[in-house]
PDB file of N, CA, C and O in Angstrom:
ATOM      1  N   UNK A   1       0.828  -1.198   0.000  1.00  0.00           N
ATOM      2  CA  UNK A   1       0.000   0.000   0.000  1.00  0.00           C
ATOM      3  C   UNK A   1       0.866   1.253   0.000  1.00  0.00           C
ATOM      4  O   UNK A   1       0.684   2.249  -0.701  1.00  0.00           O
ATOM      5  N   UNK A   2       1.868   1.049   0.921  1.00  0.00           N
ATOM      6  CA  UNK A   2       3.356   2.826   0.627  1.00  0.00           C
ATOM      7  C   UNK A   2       3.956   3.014  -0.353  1.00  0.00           C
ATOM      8  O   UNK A   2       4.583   4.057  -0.543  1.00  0.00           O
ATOM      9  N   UNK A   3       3.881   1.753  -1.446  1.00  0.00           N
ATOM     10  CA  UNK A   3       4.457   1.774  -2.476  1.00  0.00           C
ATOM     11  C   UNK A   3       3.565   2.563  -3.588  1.00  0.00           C
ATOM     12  O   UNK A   3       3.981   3.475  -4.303  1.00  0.00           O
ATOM     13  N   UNK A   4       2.357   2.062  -3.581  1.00  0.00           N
ATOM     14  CA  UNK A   4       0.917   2.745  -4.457  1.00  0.00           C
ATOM     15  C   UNK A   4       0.953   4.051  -4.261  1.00  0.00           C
ATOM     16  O   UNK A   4       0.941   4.950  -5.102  1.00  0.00           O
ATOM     17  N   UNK A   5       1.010   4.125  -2.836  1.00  0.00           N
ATOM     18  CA  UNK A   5       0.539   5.740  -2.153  1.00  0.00           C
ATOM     19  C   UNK A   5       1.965   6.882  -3.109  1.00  0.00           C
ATOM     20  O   UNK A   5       1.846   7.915  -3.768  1.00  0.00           O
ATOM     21  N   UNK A   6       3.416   5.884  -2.669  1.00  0.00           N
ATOM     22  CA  UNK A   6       4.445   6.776  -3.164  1.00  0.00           C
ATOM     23  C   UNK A   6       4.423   7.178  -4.542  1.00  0.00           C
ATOM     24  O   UNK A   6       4.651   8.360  -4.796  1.00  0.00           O
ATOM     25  N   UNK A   7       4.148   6.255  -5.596  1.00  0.00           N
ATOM     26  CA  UNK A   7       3.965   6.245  -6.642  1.00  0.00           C
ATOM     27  C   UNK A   7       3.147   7.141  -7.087  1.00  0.00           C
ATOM     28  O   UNK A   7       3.564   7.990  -7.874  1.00  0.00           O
ATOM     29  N   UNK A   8       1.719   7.126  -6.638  1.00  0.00           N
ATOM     30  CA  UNK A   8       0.941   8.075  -6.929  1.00  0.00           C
ATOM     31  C   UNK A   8       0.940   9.614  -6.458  1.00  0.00           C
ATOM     32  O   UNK A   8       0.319  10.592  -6.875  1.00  0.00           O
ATOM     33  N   UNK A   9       1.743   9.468  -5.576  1.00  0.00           N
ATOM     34  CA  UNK A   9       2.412  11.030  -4.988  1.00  0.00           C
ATOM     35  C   UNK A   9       3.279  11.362  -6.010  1.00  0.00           C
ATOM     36  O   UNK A   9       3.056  12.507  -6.404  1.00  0.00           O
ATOM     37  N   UNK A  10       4.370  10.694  -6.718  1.00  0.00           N
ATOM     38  CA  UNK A  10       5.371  11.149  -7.238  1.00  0.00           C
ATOM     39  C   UNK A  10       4.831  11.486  -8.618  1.00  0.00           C
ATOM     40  O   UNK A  10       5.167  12.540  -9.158  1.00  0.00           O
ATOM     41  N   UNK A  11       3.856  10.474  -9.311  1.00  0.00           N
ATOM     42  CA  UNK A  11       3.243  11.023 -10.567  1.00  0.00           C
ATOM     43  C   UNK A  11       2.039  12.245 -10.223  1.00  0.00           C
ATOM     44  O   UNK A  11       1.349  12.492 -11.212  1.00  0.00           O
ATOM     45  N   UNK A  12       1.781  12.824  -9.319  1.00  0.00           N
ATOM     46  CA  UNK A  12       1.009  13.969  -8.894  1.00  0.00           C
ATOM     47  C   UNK A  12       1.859  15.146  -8.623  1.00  0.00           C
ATOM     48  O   UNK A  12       1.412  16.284  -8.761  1.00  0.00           O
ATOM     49  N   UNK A  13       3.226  14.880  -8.194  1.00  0.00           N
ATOM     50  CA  UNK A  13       4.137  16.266  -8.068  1.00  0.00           C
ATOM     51  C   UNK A  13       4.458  16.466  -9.956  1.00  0.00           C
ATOM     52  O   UNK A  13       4.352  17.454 -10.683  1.00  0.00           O
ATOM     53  N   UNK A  14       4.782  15.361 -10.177  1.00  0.00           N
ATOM     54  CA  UNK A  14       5.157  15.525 -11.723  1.00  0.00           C
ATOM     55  C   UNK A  14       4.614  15.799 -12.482  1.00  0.00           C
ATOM     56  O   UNK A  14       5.265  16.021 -13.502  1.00  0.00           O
ATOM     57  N   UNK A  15       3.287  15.962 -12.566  1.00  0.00           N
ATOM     58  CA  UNK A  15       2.439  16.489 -13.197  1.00  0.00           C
ATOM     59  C   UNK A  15       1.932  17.969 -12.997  1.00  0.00           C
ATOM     60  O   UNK A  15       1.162  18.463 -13.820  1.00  0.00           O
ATOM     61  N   UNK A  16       2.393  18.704 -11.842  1.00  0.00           N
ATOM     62  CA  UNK A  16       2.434  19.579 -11.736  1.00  0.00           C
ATOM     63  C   UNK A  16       3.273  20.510 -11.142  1.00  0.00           C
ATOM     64  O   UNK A  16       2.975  21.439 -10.391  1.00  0.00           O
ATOM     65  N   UNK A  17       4.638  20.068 -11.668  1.00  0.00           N
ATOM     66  CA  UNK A  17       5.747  20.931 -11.549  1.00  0.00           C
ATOM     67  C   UNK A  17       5.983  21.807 -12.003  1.00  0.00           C
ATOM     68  O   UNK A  17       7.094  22.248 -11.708  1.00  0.00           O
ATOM     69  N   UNK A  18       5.138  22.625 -12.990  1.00  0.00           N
ATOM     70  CA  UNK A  18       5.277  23.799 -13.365  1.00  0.00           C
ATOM     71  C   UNK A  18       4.755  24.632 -12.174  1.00  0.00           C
ATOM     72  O   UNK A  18       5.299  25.600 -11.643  1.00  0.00           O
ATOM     73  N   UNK A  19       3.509  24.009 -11.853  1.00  0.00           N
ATOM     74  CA  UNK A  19       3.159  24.786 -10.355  1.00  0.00           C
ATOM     75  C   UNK A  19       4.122  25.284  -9.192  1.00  0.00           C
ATOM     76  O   UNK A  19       4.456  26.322  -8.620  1.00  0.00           O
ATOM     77  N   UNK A  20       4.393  23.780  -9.187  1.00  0.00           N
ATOM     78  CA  UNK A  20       5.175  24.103  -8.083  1.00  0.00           C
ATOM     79  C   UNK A  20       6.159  24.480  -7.837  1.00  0.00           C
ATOM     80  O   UNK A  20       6.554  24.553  -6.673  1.00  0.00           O
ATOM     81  N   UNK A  21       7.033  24.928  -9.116  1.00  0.00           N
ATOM     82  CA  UNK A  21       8.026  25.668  -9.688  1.00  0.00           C
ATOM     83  C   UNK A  21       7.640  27.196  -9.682  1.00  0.00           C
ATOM     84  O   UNK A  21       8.557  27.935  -9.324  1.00  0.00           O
ATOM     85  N   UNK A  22       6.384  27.835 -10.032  1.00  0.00           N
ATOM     86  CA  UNK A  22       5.864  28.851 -10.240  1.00  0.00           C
ATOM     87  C   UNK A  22       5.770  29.270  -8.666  1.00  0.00           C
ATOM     88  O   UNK A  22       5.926  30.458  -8.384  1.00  0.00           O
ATOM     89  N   UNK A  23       5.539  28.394  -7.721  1.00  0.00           N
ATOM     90  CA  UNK A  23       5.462  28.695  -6.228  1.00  0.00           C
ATOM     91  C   UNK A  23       6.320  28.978  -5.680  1.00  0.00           C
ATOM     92  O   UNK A  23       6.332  30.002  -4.996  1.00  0.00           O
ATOM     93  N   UNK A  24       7.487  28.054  -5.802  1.00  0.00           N
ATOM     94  CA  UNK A  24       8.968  28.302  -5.065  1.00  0.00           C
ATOM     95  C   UNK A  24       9.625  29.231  -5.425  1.00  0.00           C
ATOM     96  O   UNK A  24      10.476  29.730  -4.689  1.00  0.00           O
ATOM     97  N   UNK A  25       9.265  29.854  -7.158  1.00  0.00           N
ATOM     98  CA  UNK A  25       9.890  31.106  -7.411  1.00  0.00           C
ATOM     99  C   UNK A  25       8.989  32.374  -6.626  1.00  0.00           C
ATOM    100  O   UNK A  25       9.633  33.180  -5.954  1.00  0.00           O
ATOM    101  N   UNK A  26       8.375  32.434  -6.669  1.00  0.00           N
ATOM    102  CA  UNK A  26       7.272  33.484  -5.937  1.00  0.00           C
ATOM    103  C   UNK A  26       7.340  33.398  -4.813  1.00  0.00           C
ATOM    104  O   UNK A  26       7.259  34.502  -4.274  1.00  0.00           O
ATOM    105  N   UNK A  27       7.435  32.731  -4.263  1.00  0.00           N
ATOM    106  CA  UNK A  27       7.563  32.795  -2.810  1.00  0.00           C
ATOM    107  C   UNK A  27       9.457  33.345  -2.243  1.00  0.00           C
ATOM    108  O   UNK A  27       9.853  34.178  -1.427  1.00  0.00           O
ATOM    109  N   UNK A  28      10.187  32.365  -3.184  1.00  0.00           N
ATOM    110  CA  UNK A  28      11.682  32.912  -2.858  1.00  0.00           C
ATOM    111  C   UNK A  28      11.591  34.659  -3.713  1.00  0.00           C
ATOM    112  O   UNK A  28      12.518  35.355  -3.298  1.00  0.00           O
ATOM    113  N   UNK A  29      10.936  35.203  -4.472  1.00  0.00           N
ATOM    114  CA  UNK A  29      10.888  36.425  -5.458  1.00  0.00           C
ATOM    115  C   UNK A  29      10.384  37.491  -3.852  1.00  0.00           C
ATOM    116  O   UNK A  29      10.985  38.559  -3.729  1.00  0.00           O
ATOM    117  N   UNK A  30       9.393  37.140  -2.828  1.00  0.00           N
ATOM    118  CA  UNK A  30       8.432  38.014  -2.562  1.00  0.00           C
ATOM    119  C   UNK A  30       9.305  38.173  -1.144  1.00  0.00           C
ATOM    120  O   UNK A  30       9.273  39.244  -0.539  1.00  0.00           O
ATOM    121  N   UNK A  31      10.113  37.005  -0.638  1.00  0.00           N
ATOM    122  CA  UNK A  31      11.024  37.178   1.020  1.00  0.00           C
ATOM    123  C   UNK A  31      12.053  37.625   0.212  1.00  0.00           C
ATOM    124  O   UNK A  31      11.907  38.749   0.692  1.00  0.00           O
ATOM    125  N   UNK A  32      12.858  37.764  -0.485  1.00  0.00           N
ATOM    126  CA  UNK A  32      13.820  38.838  -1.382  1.00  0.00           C
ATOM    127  C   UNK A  32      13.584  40.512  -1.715  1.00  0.00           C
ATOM    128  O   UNK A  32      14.340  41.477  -1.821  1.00  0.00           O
ATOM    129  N   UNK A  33      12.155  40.306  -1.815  1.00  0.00           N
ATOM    130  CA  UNK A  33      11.399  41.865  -1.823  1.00  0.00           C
ATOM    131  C   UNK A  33      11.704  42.165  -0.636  1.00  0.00           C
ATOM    132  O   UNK A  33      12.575  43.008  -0.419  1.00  0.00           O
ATOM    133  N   UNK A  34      10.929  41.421   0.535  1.00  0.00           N
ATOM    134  CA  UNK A  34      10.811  42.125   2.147  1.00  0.00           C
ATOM    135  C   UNK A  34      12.153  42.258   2.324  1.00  0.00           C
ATOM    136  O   UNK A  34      12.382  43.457   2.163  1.00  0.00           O
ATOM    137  N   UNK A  35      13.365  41.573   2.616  1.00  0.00           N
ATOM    138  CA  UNK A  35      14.422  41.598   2.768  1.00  0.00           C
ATOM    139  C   UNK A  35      15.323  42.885   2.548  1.00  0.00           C
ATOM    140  O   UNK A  35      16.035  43.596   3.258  1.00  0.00           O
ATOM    141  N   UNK A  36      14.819  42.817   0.790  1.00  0.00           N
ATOM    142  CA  UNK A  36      15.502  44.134   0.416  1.00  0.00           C
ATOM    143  C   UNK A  36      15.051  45.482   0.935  1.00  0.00           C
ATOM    144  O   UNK A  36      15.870  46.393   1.059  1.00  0.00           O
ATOM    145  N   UNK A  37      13.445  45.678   1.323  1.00  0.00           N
ATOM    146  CA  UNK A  37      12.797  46.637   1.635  1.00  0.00           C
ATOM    147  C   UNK A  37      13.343  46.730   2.878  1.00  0.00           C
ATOM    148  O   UNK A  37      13.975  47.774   3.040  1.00  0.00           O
ATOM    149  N   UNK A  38      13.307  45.856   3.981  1.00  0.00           N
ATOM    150  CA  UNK A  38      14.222  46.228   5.210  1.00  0.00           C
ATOM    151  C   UNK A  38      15.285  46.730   5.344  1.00  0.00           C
ATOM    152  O   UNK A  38      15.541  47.776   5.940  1.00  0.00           O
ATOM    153  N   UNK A  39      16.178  45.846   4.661  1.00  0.00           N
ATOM    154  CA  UNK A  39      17.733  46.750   4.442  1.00  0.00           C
ATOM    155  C   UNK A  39      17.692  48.341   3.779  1.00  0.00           C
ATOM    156  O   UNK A  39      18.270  49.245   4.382  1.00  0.00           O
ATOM    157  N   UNK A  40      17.198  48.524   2.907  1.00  0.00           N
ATOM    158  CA  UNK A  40      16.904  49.752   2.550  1.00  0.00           C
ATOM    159  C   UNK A  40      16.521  51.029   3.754  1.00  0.00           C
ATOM    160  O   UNK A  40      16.949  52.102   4.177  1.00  0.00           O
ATOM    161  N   UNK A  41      15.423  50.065   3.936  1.00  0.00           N
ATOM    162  CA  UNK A  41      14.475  50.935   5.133  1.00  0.00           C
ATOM    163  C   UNK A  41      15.809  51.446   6.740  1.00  0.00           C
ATOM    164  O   UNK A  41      15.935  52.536   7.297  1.00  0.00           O
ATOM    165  N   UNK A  42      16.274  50.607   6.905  1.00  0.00           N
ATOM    166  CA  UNK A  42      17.831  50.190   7.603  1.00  0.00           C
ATOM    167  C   UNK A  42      18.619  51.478   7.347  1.00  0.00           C
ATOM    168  O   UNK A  42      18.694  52.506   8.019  1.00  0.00           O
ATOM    169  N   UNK A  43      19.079  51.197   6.405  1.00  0.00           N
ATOM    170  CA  UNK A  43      20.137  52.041   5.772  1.00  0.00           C
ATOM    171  C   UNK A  43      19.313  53.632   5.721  1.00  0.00           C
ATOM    172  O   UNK A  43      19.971  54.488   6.313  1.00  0.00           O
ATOM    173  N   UNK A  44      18.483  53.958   5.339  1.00  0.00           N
ATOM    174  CA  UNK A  44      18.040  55.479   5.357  1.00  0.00           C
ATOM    175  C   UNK A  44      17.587  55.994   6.813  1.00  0.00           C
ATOM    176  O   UNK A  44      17.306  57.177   7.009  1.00  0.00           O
ATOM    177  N   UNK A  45      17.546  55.188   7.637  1.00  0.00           N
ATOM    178  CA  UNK A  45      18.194  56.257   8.825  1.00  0.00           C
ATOM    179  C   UNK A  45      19.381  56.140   9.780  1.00  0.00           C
ATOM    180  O   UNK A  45      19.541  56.459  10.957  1.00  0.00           O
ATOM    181  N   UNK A  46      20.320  55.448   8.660  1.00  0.00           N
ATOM    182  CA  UNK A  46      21.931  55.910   9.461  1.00  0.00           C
ATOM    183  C   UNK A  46      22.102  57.334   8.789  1.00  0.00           C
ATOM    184  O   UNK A  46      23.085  58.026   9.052  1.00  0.00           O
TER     185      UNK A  46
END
């Protein structure tokens, strides 16, 4: 039955790895925004 379950997990990520590619960039794109906006924010009142 872990074998079915794995299988069918792995052909369900693979089938939608563009998604979840589209996620991990957006999500790493949007904590790179905040990041930068802090440091910025940082830096203009030394």
């Amino acid at each position: 039955m872990d074998r079915q379950l794995l299988k069918y997990t792995l052909l369900s990520t693979r089938r939608r790895l563009g998604a979840v590619a589209r996620t991990c960039i957006a999500t790493f794109l949007a904590v790179f925004f905040v990041t930068a906006i802090l440091l910025f924010e940082e830096n203009m009142f030394e």
